[in-house]
C-alpha positions in Angstrom: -25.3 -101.2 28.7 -22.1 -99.3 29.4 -22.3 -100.0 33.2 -22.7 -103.9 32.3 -19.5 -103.7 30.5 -17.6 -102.0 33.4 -18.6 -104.7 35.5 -17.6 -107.6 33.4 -14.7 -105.9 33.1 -14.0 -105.5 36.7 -15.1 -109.2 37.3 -12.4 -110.3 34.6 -9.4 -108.5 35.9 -10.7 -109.7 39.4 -10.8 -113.1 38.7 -7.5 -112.3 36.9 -5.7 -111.5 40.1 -7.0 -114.3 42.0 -5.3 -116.3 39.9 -1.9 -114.6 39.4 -1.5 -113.1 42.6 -1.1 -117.0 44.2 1.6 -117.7 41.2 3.5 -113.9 42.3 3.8 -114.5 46.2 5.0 -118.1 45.3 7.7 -116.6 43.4 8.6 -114.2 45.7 9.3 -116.9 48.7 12.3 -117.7 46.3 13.8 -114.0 47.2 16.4 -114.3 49.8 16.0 -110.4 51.6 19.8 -109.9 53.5 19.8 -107.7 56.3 22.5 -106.5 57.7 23.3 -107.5 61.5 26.0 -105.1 62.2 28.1 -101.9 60.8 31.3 -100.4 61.5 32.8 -97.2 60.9 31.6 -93.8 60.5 31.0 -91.7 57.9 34.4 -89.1 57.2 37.5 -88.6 55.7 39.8 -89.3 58.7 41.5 -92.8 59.2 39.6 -95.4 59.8 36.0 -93.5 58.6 34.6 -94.7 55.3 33.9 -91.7 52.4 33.5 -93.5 49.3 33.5 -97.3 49.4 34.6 -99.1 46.4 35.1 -102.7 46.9 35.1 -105.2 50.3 36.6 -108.6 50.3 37.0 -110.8 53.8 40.2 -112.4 54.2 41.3 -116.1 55.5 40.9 -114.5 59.4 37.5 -113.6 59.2 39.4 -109.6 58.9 37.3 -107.4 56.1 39.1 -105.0 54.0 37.0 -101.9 52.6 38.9 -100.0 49.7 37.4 -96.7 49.4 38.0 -93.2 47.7 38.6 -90.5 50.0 38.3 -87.1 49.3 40.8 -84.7 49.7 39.3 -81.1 48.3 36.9 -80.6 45.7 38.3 -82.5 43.1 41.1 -85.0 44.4 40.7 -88.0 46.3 43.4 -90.6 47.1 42.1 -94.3 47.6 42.7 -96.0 50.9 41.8 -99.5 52.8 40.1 -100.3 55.7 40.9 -103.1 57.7 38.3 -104.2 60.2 38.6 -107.3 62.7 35.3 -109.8 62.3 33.4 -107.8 64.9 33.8 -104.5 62.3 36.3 -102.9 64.7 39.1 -101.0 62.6 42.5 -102.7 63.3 44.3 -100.2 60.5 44.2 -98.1 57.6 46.8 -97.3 55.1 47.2 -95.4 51.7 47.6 -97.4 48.3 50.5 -96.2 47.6 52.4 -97.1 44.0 55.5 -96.4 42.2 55.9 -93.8 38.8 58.4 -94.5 35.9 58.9 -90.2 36.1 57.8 -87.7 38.1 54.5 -86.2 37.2 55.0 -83.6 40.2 51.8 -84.2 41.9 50.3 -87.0 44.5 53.9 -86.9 45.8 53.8 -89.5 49.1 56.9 -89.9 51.1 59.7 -92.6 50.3 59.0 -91.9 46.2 56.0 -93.1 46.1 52.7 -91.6 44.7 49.3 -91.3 46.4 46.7 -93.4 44.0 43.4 -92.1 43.2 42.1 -94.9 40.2 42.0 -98.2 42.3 38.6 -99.8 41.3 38.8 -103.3 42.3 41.1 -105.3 44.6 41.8 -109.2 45.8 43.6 -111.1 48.9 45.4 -114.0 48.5 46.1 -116.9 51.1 49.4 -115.1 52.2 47.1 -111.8 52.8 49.1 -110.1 50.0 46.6 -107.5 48.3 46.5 -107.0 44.6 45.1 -104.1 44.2 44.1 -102.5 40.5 44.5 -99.2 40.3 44.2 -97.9 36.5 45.6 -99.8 34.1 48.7 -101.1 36.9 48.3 -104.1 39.6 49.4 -102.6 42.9 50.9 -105.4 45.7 50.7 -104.5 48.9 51.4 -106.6 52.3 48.1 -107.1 54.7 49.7 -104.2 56.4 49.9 -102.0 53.6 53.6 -102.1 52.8 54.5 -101.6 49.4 55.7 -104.7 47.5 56.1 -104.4 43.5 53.2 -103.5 40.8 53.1 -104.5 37.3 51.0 -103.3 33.9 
């Protein structure tokens, strides 16, 4: 009698699947799988290589900008963006650089400025002007990387 019940059993969740299974490969033909179709850059801590990748946005040109951690030593990193041409060939890299009310003696970059190691987020404007969030300051930059202003 226990054997019976095993089958039944089996039939059930048998009969079970032929009728879900049709209802789970309809829903997944709703899932769009992306691929990607090229890459650029390689993996390092030199200009132009990619070490820690925070945030990408593609600007009115088609140009995409990868800001990205990259580590210096063990335990410092300075953040930096990318900037690759359509075709994912680097056209320039630059520091996010940013001002300091006094001098907290480390990070020093050349001209006054400081080397930034919070940014987390970042956005282009139509005039390529980056705005760039880096702790609890907005960083602007030019599409070249130049220093502009930053505000809390």
């Amino acid at each position: 009698m226990k054997r019976h019940s095993y089958v039944i059993l089996v039939i059930v969740l048998a009969a079970l699947a032929l009728i879900i299974a049709p209802t789970l490969v309809a829903a997944d033909n709703n899932i769009r799988v992306i691929k990607p179709f090229m890459s650029g850059g390689t993996y390092g801590t030199g200009p132009g290589q990619v070490d820690t990748p925070v945030s990408i946005k593609v600007d009115g040109d088609d140009n995409v900008y990868v800001l990205q951690h990259v580590h210096l030593n063990d335990n410092k990193f300075k953040s930096v963006v990318n900037v690759y041409d359509k075709n994912l060939t680097l056209l320039r890299s630059f520091d996010v650089l940013k001002m300091s009310m006094v001098d907290v003696g480390w990070d020093r970059a050349p001209g006054g400025y400081y080397y930034d190691n919070l940014a987390s987020a970042f956005d282009i404007d139509a005039n390529g002007m980056l705005y760039i969030l880096c702790g609890w300051d907005v960083v602007v930059l030019d599409k070249y990387g130049k220093y502009q202003y930053q505000f809390p």
